[in-house]
C-alpha positions as CSV (number, residue, x, y, z in Angstrom):
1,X,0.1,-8.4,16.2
2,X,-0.7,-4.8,15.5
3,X,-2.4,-2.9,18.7
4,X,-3.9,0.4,17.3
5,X,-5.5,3.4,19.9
6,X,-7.8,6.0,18.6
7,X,-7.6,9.4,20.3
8,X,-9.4,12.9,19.8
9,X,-12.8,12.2,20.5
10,X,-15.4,14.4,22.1
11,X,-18.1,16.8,21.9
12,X,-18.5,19.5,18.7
13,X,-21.2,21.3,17.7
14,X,-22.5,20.8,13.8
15,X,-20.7,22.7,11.9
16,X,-17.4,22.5,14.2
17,X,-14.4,20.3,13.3
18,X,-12.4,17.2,14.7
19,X,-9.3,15.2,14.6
20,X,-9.1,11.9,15.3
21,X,-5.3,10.0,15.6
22,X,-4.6,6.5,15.3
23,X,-1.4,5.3,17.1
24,X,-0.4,2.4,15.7
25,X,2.0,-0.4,17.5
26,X,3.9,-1.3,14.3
27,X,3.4,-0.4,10.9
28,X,-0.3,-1.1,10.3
29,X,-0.2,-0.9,6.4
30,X,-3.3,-0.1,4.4
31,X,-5.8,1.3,7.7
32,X,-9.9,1.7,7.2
33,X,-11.8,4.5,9.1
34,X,-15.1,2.9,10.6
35,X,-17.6,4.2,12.4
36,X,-20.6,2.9,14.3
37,X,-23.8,5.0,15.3
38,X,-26.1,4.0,18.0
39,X,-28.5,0.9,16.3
40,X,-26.2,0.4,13.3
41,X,-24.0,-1.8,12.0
42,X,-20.4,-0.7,11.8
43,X,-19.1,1.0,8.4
44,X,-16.5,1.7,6.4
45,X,-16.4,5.5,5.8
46,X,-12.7,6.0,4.7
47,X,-9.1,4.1,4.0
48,X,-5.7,4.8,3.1
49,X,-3.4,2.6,1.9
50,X,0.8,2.4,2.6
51,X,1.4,5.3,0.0
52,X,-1.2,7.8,1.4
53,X,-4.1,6.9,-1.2
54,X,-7.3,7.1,0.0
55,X,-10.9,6.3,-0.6
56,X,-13.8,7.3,0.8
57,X,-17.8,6.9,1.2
58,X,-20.2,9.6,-0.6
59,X,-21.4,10.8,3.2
60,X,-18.0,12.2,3.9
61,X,-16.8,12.9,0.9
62,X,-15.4,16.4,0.6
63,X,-15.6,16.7,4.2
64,X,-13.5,14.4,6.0
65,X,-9.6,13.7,5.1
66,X,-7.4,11.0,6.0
67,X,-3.8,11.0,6.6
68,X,-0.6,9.1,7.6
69,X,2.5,9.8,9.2
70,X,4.7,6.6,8.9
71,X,7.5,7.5,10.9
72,X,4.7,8.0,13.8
73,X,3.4,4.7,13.1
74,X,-0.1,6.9,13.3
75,X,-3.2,7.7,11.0
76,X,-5.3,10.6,10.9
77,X,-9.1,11.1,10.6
78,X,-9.5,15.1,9.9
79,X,-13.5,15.8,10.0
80,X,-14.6,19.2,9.1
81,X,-18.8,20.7,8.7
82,X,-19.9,17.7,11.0
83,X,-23.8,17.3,11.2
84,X,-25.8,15.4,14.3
85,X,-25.5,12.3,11.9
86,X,-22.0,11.5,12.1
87,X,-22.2,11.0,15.8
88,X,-20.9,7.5,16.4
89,X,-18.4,5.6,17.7
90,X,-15.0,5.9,15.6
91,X,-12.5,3.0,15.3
92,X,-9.4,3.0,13.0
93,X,-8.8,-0.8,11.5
94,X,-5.4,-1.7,10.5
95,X,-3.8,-4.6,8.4
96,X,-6.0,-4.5,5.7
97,X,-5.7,-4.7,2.0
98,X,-5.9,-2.6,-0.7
99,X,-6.9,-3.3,-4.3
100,X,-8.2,-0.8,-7.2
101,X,-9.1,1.4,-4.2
102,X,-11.1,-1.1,-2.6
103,X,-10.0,-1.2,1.5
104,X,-10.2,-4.9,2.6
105,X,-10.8,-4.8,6.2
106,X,-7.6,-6.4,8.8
107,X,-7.6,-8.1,11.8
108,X,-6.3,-5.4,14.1
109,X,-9.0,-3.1,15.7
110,X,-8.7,-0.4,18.0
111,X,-11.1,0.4,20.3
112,X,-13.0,2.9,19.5
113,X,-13.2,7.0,20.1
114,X,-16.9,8.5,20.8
115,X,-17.6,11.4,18.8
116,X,-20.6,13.4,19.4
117,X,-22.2,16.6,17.4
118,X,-24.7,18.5,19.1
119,X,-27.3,20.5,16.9
């Protein structure tokens, strides 16, 4: 069992920039990104897998950057030229699978860190 805590949520303003952590219990292996706005389903935006390759969607592409640090056991979600629409709740995933860049989601879910972009 895996327990994963999300940290560095808050308040920006568009335009602004944030860094969320994921502090992992144990190693967490290949970790997703996922993010959930008010109304909407929960979605994959970004993953890295045990070697620091990542994937990401088109939406954040360019914008946001993931990172690991696995002798902190901790994953990071750098988000930079936010807009009003990537308000949502953001929750790392750990345990999951990689294959031909594809993140398979695990079982291990954090629970969640609010971001919030004003306009």
């Amino acid at each position: 069992q895996v327990q994963l805590v999300e940290s560095g949520g808050g308040l920006v303003q568009a335009g602004g920039s944030l860094t969320l952590s994921c502090l992992a219990s144990a190693r967490p292996g290949a970790v997703g990104w996922y993010r959930q706005a008010p109304g909407k389903d929960r979605a994959l935006i970004g993953s890295i897998n045990s070697r620091g390759g990542t994937n990401y969607v088109d939406s954040v592409k360019g914008r946001f950057t993931i990172t690991r640090d696995n002798a902190k056991n901790t994953v990071y979600l750098q988000m930079s030229s936010l807009t009003p629409e990537d308000t949502a709740v953001y929750y790392c995933n750990g345990g999951g699978t990689w294959h031909s860049t594809e993140y398979y989601q695990g079982e291990f879910w954090g629970q969640g860190t609010q971001v919030t972009v004003s306009s």
